[in-house]
C-alpha positions in Angstrom: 0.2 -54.0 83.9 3.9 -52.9 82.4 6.7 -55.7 82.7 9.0 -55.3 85.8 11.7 -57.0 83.6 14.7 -54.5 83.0 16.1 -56.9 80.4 12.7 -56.5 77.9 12.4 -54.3 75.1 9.2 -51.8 75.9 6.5 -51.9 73.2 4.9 -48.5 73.6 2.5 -46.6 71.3 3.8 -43.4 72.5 7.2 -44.6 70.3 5.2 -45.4 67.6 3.9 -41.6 67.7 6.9 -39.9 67.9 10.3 -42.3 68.4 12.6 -42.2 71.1 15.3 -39.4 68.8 12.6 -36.7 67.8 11.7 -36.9 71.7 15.2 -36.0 72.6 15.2 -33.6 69.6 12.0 -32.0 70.7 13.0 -31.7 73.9 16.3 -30.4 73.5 15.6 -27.5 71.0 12.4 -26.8 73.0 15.1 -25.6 76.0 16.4 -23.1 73.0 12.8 -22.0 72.3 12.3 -21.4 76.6 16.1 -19.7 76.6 14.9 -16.7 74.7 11.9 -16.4 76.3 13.5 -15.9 79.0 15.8 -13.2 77.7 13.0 -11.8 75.6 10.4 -11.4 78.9 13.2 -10.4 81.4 14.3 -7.6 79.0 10.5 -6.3 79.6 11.3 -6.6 83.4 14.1 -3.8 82.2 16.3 -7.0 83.7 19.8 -7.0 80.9 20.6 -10.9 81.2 22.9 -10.6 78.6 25.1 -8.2 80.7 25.5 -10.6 83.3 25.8 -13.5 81.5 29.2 -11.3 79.9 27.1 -11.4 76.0 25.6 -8.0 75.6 25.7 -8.7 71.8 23.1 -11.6 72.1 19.0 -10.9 72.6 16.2 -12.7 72.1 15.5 -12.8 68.6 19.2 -14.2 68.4 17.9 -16.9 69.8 14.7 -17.6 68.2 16.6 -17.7 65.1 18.3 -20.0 66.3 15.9 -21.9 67.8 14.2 -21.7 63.8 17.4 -23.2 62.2 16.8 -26.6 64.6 12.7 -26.2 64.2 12.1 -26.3 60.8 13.9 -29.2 59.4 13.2 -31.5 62.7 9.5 -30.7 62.0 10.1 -31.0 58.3 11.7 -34.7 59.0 9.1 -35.6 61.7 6.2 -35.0 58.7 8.5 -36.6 56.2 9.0 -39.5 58.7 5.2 -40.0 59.4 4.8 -39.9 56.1 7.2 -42.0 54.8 7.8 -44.7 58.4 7.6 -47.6 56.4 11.0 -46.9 55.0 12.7 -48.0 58.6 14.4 -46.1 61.1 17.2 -44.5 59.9 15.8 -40.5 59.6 14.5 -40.1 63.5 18.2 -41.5 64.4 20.2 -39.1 61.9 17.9 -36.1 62.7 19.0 -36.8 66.2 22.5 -36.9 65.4 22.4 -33.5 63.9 20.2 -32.0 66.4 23.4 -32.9 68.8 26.1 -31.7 66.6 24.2 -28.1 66.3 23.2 -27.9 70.0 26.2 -29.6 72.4 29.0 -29.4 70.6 28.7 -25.6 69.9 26.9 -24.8 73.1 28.0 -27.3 76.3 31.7 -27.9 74.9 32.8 -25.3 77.0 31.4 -26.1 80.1 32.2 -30.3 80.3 36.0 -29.0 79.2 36.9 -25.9 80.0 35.2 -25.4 83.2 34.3 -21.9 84.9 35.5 -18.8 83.3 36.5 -15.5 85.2 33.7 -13.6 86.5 34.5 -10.8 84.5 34.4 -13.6 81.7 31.0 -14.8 81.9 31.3 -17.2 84.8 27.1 -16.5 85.7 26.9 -17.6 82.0 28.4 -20.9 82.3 26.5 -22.1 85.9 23.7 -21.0 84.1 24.9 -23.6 81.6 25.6 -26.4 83.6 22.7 -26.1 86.0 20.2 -26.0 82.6 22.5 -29.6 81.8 21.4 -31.2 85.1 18.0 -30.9 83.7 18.7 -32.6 80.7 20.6 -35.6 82.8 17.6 -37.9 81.6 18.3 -37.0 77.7 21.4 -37.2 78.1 20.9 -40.8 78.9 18.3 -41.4 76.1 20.6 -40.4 73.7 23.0 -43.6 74.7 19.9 -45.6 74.4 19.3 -43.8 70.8 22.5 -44.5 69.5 22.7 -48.2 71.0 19.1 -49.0 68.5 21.4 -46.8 66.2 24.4 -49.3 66.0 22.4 -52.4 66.6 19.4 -51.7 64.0 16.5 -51.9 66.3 13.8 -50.6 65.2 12.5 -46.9 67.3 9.3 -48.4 68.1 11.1 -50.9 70.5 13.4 -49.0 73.5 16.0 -51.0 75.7 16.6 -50.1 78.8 18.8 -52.8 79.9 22.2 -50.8 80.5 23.1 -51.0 84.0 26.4 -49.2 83.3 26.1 -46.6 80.5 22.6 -45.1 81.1 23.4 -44.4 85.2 27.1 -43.1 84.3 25.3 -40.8 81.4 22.7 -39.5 84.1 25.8 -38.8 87.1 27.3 -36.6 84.4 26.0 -33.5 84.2 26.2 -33.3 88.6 29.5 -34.4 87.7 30.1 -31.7 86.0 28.8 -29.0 87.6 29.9 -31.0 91.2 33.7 -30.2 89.7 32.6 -27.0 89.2 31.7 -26.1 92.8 34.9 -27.7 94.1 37.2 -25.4 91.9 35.0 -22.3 93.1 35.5 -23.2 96.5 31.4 -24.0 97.0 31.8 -26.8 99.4 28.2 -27.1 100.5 26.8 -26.4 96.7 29.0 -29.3 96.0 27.1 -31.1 98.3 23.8 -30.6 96.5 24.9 -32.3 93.5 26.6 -34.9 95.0 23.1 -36.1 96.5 22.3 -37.2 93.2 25.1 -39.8 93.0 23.4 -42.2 95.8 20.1 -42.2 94.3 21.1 -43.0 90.7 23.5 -45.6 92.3 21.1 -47.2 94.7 18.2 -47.2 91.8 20.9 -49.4 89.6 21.7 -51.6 92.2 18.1 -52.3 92.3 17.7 -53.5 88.8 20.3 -56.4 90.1 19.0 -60.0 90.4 22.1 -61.0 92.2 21.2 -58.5 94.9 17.8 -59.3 95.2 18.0 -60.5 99.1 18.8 -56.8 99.6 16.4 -55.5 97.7 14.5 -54.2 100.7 17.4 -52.9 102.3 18.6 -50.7 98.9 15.0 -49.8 98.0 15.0 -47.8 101.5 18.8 -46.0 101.0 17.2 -45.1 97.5 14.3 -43.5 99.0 16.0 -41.4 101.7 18.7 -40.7 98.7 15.7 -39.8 96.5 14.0 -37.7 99.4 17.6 -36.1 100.7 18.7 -34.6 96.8 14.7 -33.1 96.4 14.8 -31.4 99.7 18.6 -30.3 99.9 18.0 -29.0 96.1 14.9 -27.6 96.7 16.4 -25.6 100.1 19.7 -24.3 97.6 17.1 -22.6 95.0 14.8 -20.8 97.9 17.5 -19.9 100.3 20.5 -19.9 98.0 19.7 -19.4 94.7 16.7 -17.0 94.8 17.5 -15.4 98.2 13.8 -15.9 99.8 13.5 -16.3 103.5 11.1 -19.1 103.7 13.3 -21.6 104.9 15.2 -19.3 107.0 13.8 -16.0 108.5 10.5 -15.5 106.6 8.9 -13.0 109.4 10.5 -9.1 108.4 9.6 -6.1 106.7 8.4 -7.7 103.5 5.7 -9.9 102.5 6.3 -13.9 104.8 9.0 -15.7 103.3 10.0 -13.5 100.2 12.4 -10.4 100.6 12.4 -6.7 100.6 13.4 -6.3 97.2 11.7 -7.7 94.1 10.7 -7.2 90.9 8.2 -9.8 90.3 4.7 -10.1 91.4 4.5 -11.5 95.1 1.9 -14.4 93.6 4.7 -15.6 91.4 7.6 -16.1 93.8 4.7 -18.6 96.0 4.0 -20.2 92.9 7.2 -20.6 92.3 8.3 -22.3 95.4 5.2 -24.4 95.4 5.9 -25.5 92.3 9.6 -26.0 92.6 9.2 -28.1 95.4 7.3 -30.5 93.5 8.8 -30.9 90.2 12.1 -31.2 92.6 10.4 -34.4 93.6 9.3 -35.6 90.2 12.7 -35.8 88.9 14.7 -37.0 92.2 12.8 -39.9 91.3 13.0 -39.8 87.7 16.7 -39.8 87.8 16.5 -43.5 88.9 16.8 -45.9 86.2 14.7 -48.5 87.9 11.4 -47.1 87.7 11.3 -46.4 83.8 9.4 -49.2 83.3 6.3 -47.4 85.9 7.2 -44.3 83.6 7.4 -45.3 80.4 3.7 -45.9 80.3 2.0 -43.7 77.9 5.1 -41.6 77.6 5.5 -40.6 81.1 9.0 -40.0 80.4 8.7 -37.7 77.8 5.8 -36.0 79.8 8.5 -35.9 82.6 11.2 -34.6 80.5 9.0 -31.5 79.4 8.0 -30.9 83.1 11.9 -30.7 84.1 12.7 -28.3 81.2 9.4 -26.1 82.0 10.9 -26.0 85.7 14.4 -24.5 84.4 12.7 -22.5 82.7 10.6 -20.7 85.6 13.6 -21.2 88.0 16.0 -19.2 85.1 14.1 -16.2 85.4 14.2 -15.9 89.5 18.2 -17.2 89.5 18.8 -13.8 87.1 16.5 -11.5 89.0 18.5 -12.5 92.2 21.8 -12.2 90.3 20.5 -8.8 88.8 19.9 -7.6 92.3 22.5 -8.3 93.9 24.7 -6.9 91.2 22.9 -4.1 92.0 23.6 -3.6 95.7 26.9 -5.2 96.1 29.6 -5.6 93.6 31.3 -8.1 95.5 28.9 -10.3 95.7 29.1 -13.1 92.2 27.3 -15.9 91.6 27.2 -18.8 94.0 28.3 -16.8 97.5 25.4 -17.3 99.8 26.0 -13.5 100.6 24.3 -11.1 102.1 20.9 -10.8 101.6 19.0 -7.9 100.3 17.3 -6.6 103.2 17.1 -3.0 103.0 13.9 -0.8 101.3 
């Protein structure tokens, strides 16, 4: 049974196998890899992301190669590490460190500073952006952990978790940023959805607290019903919001229950969707909460979690742009993030 301590250092195998940096380094140019497959399959759908995004310059294969400049030396390093572990530590961490120069200082710079462009100026572009970083709120609070074992010459096979400050402040970022976001657009009620997330990372760190363990029942039931209120408000924003459907609001009409009249997708894959959605939504309301990574941590449920989040924002990229495609289509007053009108009509 794994240690309930959040002050020990977890021993895992999984770390042994592939150390905590090449985990965030997989993960994050694995998002790059997904990003052009999304372009690259929505072109076939005759959908032009690039146009709304304001980058018609930019397809797929820009973005595999892309994707190929991060690939091949972080597989090259991983083989050259296996090969050569004995010699400590120091390659996982500065592969890392180069994975994030590459990736988030030429790609989310923009976003965490500069906030929302003009509409005109690619402002479906950068929500894109900012909702893709919500999904990487968990590596985003690895990396902290990475470059702690960095500075204090731990080994990669050990990870610790014990930040109480740093680790829950890193995950309330990227709702942070996109919660700003939503206020300076006016978006009270989107605002809303990210702001759910602060209670349940807050709660969950409260919970790692000896000093409040006479409370512990009380706070463990907040965190649930915080954990439980940002799945289902979140999961209600992509179906209603986000991807227009009528589930949750009028699904009986003239199209096919709880979908809408116009769509370009296969009917199969909007129910998948939703299904699907619903419970990954789940999966990482709770993963968000640091108190639990000892439960998740076993046999690199993290990691396994990690994937799962980026395979959802994946899936969920390529409904966001058909809705924002379509309603481009039919009204072109209606921009990204009004709950408009929806498309009704044959």
């Amino acid at each position: 049974m794994a240690s309930l301590d959040p002050n020990e250092e977890l021993d895992d195998p999984f770390n042994k196998l592939l150390p905590l940096p090449y985990k965030l380094s997989v993960v994050l140019v694995l998002g790059i890899w997904l990003w052009g497959l999304n372009l690259q399959i929505l072109s076939s759908y005759r959908i032009d992301a690039a146009s709304l995004i304001r980058s018609p310059t930019i397809d797929h294969n820009d973005i595999y190669r892309y994707a190929s400049t991060l690939s091949v030396p972080l597989t090259a390093f991983i083989l050259l590490w296996k090969t050569f572990s004995s010699h400590g530590d120091l390659l996982p961490n500065l592969t890392l460190i180069g994975v994030l120069v590459v990736v988030f200082l030429s790609t989310f710079r923009r976003i965490a500073i500069g906030g929302l462009a003009k509409v005109e100026d690619g402002k479906f572009g950068d929500v894109l952006l900012a909702d893709a970083l919500t999904s990487y709120a968990r590596p985003l609070s690895e990396l902290y952990i990475a470059t702690t074992m960095l500075w204090r010459r731990q080994g990669t096979d050990h990870v610790d978790r014990s930040s109480m400050v740093m680790v829950p402040l890193l995950l309330a970022v990227p709702f942070a940023i996109r919660f700003r976001q939503c206020i300076t657009d006016s978006q009270p009620y989107n605002a809303l959805k990210y702001a759910t997330a602060f209670p349940a990372i807050l709660l969950s760190t409260l919970l790692r607290s000896e000093r409040l363990s006479p409370w512990r029942g009380t706070i463990s039931t907040l965190w649930v019903a915080a954990a439980i209120c940002n799945a289902l408000y979140s999961f209600y924003w992509d179906v209603t919001c986000d991807w227009d459907l009528t589930l949750l609001t009028r699904p009986a009409g003239d199209y096919p229950y709880g979908l809408r009249s116009k769509r370009i997708f296969a009917d199969a894959a909007y129910y998948a969707m939703i299904g699907l959605d619903l419970v990954l939504r789940f999966a990482w309301a709770f993963k968000l909460s640091p108190h639990l990574e000892h439960f998740y941590d076993i046999e690199g449920g993290i990691f396994v979690l990690e994937l799962l989040e980026v395979s959802r924002r994946f899936l969920w990229i390529y409904f966001r742009v058909e809705t924002e495609w379509l309603r481009t289509k039919h009204s072109s007053d209606i921009i990204l993030g009004d709950v408009g009108p929806k498309i009704d009509e044959d």
